[in-house]
GUSE-13716 format. One line per field, with one value per residue: x, y, z of N, C-alpha, C in turn; residue in three letters. Coordinates in nm, 2 decimals, always signed. Example, Ala and Ser with C-alpha at 12.3 -4.5 7.8 and 13.67 -1.06 7.14 Angstrom:
<rs>
n.xx <- c(+1.32/+1.28)
n.yy <- c(-0.57/-0.22)
n.zz <- c(+0.78/+0.71)
ca.xx <- c(+1.23/+1.37)
ca.yy <- c(-0.45/-0.11)
ca.zz <- c(+0.78/+0.71)
c.xx <- c(+1.32/+1.29)
c.yy <- c(-0.33/+0.00)
c.zz <- c(+0.78/+0.79)
residuo <- c(ALA/SER)
</rs>
This chain:
<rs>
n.xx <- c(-7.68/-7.70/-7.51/-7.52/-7.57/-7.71/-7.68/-7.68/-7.38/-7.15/-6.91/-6.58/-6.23/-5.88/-5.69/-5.90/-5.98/-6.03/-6.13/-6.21/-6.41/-6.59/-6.58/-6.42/-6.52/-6.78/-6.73/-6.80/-7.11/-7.29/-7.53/-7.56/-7.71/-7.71/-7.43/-7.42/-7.55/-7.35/-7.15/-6.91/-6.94/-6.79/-6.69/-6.96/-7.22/-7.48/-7.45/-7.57/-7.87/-7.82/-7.75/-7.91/-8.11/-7.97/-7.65/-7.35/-7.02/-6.78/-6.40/-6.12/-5.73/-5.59/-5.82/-6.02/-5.79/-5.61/-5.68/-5.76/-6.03/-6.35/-6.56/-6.59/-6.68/-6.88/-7.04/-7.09/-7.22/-7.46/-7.53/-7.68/-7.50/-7.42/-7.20/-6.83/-6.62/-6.26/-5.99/-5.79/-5.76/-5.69/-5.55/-5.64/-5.96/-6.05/-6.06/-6.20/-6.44/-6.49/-6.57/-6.78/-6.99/-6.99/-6.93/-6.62/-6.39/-6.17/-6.06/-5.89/-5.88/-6.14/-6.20/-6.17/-6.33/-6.60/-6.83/-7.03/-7.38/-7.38/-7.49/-7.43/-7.32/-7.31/-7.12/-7.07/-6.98/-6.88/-6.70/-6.73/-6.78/-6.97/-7.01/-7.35/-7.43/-7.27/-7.09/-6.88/-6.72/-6.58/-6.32/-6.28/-6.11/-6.24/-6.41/-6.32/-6.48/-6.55/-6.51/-6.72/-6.97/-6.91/-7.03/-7.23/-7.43/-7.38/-7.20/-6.88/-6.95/-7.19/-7.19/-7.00/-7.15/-7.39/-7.24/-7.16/-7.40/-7.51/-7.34)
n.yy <- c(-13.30/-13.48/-13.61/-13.90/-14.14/-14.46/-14.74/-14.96/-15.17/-15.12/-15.27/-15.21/-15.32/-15.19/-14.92/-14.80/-14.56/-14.23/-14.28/-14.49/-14.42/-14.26/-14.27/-14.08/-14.02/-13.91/-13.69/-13.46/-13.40/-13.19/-13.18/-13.32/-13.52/-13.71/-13.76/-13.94/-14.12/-14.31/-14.37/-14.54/-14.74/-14.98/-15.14/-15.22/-15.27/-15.24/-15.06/-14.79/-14.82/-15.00/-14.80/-14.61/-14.62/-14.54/-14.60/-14.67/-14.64/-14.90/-14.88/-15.01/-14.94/-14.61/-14.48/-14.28/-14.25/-14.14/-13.88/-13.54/-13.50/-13.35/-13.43/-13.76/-13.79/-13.62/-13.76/-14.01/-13.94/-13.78/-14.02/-14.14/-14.24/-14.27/-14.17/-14.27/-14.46/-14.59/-14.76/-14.59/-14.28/-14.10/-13.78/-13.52/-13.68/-13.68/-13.44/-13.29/-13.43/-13.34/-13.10/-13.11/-13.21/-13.47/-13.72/-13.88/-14.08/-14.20/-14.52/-14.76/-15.13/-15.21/-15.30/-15.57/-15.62/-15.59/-15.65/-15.63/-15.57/-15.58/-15.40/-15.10/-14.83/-14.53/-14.32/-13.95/-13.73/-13.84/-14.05/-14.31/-14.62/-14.84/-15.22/-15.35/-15.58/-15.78/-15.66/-15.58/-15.34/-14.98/-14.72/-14.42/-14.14/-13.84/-13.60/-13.27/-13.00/-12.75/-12.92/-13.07/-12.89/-12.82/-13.04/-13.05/-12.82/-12.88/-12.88/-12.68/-12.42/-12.40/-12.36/-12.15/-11.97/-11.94/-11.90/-11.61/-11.49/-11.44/-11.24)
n.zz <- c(+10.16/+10.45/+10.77/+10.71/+10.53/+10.39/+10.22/+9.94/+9.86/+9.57/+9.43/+9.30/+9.13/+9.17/+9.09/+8.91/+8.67/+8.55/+8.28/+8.26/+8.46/+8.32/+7.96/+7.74/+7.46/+7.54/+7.66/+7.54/+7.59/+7.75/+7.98/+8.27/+8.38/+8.14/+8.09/+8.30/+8.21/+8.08/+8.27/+8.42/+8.21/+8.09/+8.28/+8.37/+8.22/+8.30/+8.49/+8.55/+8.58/+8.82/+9.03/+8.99/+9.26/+9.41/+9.56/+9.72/+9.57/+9.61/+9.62/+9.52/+9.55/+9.43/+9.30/+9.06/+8.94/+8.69/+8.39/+8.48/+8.46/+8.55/+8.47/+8.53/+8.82/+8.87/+8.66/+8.81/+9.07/+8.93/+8.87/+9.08/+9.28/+9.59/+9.74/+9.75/+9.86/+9.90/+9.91/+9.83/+9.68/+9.38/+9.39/+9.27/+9.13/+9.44/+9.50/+9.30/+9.33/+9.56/+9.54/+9.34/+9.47/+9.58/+9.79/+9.91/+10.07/+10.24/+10.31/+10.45/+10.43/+10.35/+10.10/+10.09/+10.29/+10.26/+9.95/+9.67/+9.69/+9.97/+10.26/+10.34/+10.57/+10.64/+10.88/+10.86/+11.00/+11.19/+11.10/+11.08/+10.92/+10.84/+10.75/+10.74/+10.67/+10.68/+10.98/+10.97/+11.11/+11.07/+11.17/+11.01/+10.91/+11.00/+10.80/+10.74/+10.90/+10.72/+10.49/+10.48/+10.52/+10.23/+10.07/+10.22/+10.13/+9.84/+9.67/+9.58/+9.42/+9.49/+9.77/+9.79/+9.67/+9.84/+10.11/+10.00/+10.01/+10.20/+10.38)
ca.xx <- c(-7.63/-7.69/-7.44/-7.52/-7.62/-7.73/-7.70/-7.59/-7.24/-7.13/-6.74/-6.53/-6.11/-5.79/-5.69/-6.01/-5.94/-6.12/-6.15/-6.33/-6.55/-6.65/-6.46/-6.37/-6.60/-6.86/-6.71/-6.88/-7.15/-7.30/-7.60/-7.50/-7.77/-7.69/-7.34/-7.48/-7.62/-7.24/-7.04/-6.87/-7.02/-6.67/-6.69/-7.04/-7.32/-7.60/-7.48/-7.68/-7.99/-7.80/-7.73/-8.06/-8.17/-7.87/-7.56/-7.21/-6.92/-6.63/-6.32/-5.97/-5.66/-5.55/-5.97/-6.03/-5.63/-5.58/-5.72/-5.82/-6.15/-6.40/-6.71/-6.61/-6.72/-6.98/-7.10/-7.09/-7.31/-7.60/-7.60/-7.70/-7.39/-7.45/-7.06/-6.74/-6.47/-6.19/-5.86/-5.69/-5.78/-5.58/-5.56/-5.71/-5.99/-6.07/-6.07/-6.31/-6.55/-6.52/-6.57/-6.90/-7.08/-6.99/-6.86/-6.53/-6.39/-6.05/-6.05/-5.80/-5.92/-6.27/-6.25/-6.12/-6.43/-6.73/-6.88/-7.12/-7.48/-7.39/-7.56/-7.34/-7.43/-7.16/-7.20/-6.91/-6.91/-6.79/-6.58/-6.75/-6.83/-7.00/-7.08/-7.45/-7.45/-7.14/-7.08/-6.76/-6.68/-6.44/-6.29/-6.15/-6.02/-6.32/-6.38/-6.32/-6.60/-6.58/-6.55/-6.83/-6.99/-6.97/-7.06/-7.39/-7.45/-7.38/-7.05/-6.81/-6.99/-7.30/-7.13/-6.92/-7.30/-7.43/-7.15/-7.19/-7.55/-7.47/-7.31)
ca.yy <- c(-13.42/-13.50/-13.65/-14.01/-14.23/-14.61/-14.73/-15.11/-15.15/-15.20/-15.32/-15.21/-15.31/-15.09/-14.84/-14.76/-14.47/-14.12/-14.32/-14.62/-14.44/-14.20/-14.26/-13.96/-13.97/-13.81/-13.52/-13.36/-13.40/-13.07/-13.24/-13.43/-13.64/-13.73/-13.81/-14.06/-14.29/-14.36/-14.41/-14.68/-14.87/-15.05/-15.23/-15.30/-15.16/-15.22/-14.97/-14.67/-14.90/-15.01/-14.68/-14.50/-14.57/-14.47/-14.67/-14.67/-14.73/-14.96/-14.92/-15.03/-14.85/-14.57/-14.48/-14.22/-14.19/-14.06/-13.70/-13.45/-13.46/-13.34/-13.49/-13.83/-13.73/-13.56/-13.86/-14.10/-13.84/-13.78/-14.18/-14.20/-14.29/-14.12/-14.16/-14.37/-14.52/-14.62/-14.78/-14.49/-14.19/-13.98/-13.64/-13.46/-13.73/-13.66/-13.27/-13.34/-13.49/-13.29/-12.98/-13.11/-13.21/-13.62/-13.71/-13.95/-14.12/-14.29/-14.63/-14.87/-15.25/-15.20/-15.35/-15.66/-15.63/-15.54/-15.73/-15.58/-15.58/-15.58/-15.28/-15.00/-14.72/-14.42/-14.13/-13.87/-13.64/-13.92/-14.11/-14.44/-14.70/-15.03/-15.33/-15.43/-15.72/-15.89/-15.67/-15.52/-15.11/-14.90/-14.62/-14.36/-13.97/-13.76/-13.45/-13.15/-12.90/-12.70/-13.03/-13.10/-12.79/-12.84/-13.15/-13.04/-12.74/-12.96/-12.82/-12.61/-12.34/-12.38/-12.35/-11.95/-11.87/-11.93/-11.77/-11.45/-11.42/-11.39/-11.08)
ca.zz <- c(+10.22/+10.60/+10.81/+10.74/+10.44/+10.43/+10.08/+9.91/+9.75/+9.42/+9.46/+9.16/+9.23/+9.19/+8.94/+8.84/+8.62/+8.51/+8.13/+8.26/+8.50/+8.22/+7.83/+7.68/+7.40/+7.64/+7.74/+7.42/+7.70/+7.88/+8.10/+8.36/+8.37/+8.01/+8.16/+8.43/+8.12/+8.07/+8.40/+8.38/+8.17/+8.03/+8.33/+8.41/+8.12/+8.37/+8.60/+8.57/+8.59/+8.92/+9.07/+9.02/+9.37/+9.57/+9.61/+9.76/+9.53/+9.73/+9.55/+9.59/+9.59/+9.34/+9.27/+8.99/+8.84/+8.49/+8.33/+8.59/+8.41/+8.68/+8.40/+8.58/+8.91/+8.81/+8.63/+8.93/+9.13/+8.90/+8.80/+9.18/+9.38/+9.69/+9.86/+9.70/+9.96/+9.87/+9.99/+9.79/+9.56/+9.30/+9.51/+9.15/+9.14/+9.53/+9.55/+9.20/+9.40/+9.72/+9.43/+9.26/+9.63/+9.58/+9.99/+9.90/+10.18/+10.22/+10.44/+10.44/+10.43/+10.28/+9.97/+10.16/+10.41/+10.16/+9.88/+9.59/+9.74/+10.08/+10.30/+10.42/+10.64/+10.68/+10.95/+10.80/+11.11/+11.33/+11.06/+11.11/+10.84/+10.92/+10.62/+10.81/+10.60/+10.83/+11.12/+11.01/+11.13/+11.03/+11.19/+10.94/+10.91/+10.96/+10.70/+10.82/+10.89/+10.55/+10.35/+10.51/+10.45/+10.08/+10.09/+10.23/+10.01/+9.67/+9.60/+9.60/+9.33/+9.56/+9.92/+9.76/+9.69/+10.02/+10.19/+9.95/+10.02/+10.38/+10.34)
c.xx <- c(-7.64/-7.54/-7.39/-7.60/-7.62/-7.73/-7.62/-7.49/-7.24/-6.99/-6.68/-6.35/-6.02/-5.79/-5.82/-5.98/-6.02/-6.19/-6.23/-6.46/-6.64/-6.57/-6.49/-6.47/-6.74/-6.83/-6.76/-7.05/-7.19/-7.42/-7.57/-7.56/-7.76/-7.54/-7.37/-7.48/-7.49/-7.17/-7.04/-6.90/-6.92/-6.69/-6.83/-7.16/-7.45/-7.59/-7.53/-7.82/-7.93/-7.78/-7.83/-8.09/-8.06/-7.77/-7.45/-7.10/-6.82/-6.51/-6.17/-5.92/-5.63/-5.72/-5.98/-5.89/-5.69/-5.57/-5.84/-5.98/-6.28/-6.53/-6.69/-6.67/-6.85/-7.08/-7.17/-7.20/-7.44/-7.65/-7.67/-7.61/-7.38/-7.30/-6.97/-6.64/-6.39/-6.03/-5.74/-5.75/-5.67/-5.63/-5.70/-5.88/-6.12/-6.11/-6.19/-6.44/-6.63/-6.61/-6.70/-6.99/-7.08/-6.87/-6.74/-6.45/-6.26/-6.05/-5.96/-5.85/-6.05/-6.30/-6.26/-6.29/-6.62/-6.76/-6.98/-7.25/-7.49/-7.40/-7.43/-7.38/-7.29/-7.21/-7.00/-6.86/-6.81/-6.66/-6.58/-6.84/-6.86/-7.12/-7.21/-7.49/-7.36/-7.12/-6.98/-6.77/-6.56/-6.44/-6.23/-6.17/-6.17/-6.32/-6.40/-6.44/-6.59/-6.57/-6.70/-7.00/-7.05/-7.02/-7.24/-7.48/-7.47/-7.27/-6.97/-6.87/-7.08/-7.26/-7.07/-7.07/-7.36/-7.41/-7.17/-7.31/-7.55/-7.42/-7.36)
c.yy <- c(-13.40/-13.60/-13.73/-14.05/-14.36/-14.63/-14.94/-15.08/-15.21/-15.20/-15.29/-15.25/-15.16/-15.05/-14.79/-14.60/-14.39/-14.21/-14.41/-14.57/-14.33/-14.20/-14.14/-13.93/-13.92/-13.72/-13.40/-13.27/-13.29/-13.16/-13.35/-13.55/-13.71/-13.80/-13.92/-14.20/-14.35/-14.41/-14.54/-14.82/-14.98/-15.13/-15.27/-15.22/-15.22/-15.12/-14.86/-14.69/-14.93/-14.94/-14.60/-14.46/-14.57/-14.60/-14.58/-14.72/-14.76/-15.00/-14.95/-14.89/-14.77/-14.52/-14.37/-14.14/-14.18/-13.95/-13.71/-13.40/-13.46/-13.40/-13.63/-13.85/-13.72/-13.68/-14.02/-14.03/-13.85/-13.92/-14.25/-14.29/-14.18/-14.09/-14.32/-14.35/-14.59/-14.65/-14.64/-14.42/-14.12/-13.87/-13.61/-13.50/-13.70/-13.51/-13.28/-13.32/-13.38/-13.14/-12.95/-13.17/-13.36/-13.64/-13.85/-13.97/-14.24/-14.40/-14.77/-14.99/-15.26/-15.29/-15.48/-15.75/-15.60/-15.64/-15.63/-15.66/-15.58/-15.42/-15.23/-14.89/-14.63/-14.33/-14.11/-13.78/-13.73/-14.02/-14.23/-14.52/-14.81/-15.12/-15.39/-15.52/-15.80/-15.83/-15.61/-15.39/-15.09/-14.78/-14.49/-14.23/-13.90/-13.69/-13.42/-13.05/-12.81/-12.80/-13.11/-13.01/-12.79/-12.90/-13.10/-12.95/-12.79/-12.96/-12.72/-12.45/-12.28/-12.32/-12.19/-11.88/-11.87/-11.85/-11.63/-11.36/-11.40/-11.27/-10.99)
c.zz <- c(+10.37/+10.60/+10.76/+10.58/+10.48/+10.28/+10.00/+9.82/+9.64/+9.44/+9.32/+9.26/+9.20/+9.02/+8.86/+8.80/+8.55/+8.35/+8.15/+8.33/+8.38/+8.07/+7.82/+7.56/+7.47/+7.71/+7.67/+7.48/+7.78/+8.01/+8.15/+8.37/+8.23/+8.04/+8.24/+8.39/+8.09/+8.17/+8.41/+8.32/+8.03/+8.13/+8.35/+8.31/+8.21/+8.50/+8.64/+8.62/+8.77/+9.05/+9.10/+9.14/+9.49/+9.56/+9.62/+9.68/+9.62/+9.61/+9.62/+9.58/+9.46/+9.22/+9.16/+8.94/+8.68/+8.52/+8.43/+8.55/+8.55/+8.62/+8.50/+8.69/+8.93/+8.73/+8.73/+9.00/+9.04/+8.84/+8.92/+9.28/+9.50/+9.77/+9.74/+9.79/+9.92/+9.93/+9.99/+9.68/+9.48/+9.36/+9.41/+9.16/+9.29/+9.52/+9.44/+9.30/+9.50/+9.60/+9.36/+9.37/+9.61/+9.67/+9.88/+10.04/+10.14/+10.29/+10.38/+10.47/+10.38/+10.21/+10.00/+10.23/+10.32/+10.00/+9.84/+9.64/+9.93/+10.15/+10.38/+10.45/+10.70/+10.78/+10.90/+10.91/+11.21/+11.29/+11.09/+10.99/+10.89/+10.79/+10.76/+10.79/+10.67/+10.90/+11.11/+10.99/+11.11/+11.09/+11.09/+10.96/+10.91/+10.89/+10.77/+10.78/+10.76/+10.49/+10.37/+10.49/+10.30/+10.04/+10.10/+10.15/+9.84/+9.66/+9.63/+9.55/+9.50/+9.69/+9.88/+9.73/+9.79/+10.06/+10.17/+9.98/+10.14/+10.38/+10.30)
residuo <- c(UNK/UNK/UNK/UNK/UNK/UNK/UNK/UNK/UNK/UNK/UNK/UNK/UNK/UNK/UNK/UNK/UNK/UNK/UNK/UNK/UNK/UNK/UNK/UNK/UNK/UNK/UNK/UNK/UNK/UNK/UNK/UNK/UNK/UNK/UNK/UNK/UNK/UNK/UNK/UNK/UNK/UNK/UNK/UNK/UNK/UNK/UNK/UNK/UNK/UNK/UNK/UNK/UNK/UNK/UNK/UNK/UNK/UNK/UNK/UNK/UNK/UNK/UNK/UNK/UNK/UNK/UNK/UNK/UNK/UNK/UNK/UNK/UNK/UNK/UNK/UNK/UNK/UNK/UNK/UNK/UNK/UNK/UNK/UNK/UNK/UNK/UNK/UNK/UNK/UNK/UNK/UNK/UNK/UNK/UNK/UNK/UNK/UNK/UNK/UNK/UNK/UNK/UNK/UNK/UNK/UNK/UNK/UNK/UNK/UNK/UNK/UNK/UNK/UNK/UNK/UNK/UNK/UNK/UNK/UNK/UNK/UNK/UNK/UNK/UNK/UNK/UNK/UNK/UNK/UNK/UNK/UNK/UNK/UNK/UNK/UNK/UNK/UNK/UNK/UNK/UNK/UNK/UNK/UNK/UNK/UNK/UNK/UNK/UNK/UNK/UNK/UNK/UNK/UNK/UNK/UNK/UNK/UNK/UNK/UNK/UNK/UNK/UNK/UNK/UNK/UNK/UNK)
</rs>
């Protein structure tokens, strides 16, 4: 991952939960891309097809609550979701993400300010979002240099192998 993605949104709202973005009968599930063909497809069964070439999920508040299942995550990622922002994440949910190299991003008023199909373009070192389809920027929390780090490595796994091989 570089700094910066450009990618069109798909808008999901609140509560969106570990169960809807991946059910539970796919956790039986070892390849991920085999995982992908599922994500969320309670709410939208065209969205793997819509994901392939890169999008941004925009979620409300309270964004991957339930079971700490990290397959969710992980399913969102290899279905081609390059970044998910969200008014509000379950911590679990969040560190998930940060864990399997999929960037999550908290911004308050988004969901508000964004629309499914509308182009969004993040830079993460500077902590600036802007919908280029109307005009509206957002300021939010930069990551901090190791989450950033992982981020660019894949992951968490990948980023402790790096480091080791350095030594």
């Amino acid at each position: 991952m570089n700094g910066k993605i450009k990618a069109p949104a798909i808008k999901f709202g609140n509560n969106i939960d570990t169960d809807v973005i991946l059910p539970g009968k796919y956790l039986i599930l070892v390849d991920p891309c085999e995982l992908a063909k599922h994500a969320l497809e309670s709410l939208d069964t065209a969205f793997p097809d819509k994901a392939k070439k890169g999008i941004i999920i925009v979620g409300g508040k309270n964004f991957g609550c339930g079971s700490s299942r990290e397959q969710a995550p992980l399913a969102l990622k290899y279905s081609g979701v390059k970044c998910v922002i969200a008014e509000s994440f379950a911590r679990i949910f969040f560190r998930n993400a940060i864990n399997i190299g999929l960037p999550v991003i908290e911004c308050k008023g988004i969901s508000s300010a964004v629309e499914t199909g509308d182009a969004l373009a993040v830079d993460f070192e500077a902590g600036k979002i802007e919908n280029t389809s109307n005009g509206k920027k957002f300021q939010v929390d930069k990551l901090p240099p190791f989450i950033l780090e992982i981020l660019a490595d894949g992951g968490l796994i990948e980023n402790l192998r790096r480091r080791m091989n350095k030594k």
